[in-house]
Structures are given as structure tokens and as C-alpha cells.
C-alpha positions in Angstrom: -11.2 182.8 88.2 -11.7 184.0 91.7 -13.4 182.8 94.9 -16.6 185.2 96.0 -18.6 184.2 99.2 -21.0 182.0 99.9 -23.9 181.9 102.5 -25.0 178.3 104.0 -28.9 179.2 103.8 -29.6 176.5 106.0 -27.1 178.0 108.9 -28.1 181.4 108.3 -31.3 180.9 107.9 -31.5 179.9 111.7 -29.9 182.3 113.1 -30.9 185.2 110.8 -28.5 187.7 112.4 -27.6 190.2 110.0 -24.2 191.2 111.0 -22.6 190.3 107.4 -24.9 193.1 105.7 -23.6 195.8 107.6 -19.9 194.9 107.4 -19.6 194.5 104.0 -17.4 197.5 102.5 -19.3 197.0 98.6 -22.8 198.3 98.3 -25.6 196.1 97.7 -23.4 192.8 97.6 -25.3 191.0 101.0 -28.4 191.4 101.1 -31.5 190.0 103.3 -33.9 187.6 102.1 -36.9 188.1 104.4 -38.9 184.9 103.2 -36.0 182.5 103.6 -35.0 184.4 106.6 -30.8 184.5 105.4 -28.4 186.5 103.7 -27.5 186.0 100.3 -24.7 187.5 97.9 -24.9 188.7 94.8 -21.9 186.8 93.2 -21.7 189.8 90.5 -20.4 192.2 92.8 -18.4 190.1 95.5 -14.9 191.5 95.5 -13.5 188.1 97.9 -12.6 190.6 100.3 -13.6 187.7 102.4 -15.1 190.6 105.3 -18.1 188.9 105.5 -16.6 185.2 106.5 -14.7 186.9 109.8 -18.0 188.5 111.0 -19.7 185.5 110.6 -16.7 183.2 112.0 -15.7 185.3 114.8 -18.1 188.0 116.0 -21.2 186.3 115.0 -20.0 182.7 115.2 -22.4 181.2 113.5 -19.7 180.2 110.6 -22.3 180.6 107.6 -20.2 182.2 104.7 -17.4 180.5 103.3 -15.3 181.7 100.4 -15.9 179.3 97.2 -14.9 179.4 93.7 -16.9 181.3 91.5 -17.1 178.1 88.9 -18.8 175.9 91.8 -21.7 178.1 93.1 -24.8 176.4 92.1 -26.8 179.1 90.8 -24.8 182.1 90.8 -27.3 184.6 89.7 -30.0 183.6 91.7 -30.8 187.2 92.7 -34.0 188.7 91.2 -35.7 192.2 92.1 -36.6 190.9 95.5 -34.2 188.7 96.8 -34.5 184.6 95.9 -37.4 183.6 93.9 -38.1 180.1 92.0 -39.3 181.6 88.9 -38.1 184.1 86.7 -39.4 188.0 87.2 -41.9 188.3 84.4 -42.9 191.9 83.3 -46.1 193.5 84.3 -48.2 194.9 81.3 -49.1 198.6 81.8 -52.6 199.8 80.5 -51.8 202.1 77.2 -54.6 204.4 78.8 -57.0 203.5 75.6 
């Protein structure tokens, strides 16, 4: 097992600053969650480069992201199509044209 980051919503959430998303050296890993107003990572594709936790320590110092085990996030994969969402994505019928 390894430990991936993880992003205190509530701290975050107040501050809404952004830096982590731009510092992060792996693609579409933090990401910004315009309705709850705070980053989130996608726990799939966090290398625990641990990147993100000095920009929000020390530049941003808002102290938001800390580095947990992958075994004790709560929901992991949490991530949908647009960001956090309570219910699962369902699939939109498309009209056969008939």
C-alpha cells in the first residue's frame, strides 16, 4: 500500500485558492470542484509525490492536503464526470431517430 493525498474539504473549501492544481506534476490528479468550492484528488492517479501538501503548507498555508493511506480514505473514488456528486452518473438515453 501507499499513502496518496488528501484534501480537508472543509479547510479548502474556505479558502478555495487553487494553488495545488497548478503545481501538481500528474495530469488531471487535483482537480476543482466548483459547487463545493475545494480541490479534490483523484486517488487513482496520485503518485504521493506529496507536491501538493508543500504548496498548501508553505506557499499557500492554508495546511489542507495531508498525505494518508490509501486503505483509510473514506470514499476513494468519489470522483464522477464532474467533480463530487452524491449519486451515481446514470446514462442519458439518446433518441434512435425513429
Amino acid at each position: 500500500m501507499y499513502e496518496v493525498a488528501d484534501v480537508d474539504i472543509d479547510i479548502c473549501g474556505s479558502t478555495s485558492c487553487r494553488l495545488c492544481t497548478q503545481f501538481c506534476p500528474e495530469s488531471n490528479t487535483i482537480l476543482f470542484d466548483s459547487k463545493r468550492n475545494s480541490a479534490y484528488i483523484a486517488a487513482d492517479r496520485c503518485k504521493g509525490c506529496e507536491i501538493c501538501v508543500g504548496v498548501c503548507d508553505n506557499l499557500a498555508k492554508h495546511h489542507a492536503i495531508k498525505m494518508v493511506m490509501i486503505t483509510h480514505l473514506e470514499n476513494p473514488y468519489e470522483i464522477r464526470n464532474h467533480g463530487f456528486t452524491d449519486s451515481i452518473i446514470h446514462l442519458i438515453p439518446v433518441a434512435n431517430g425513429s
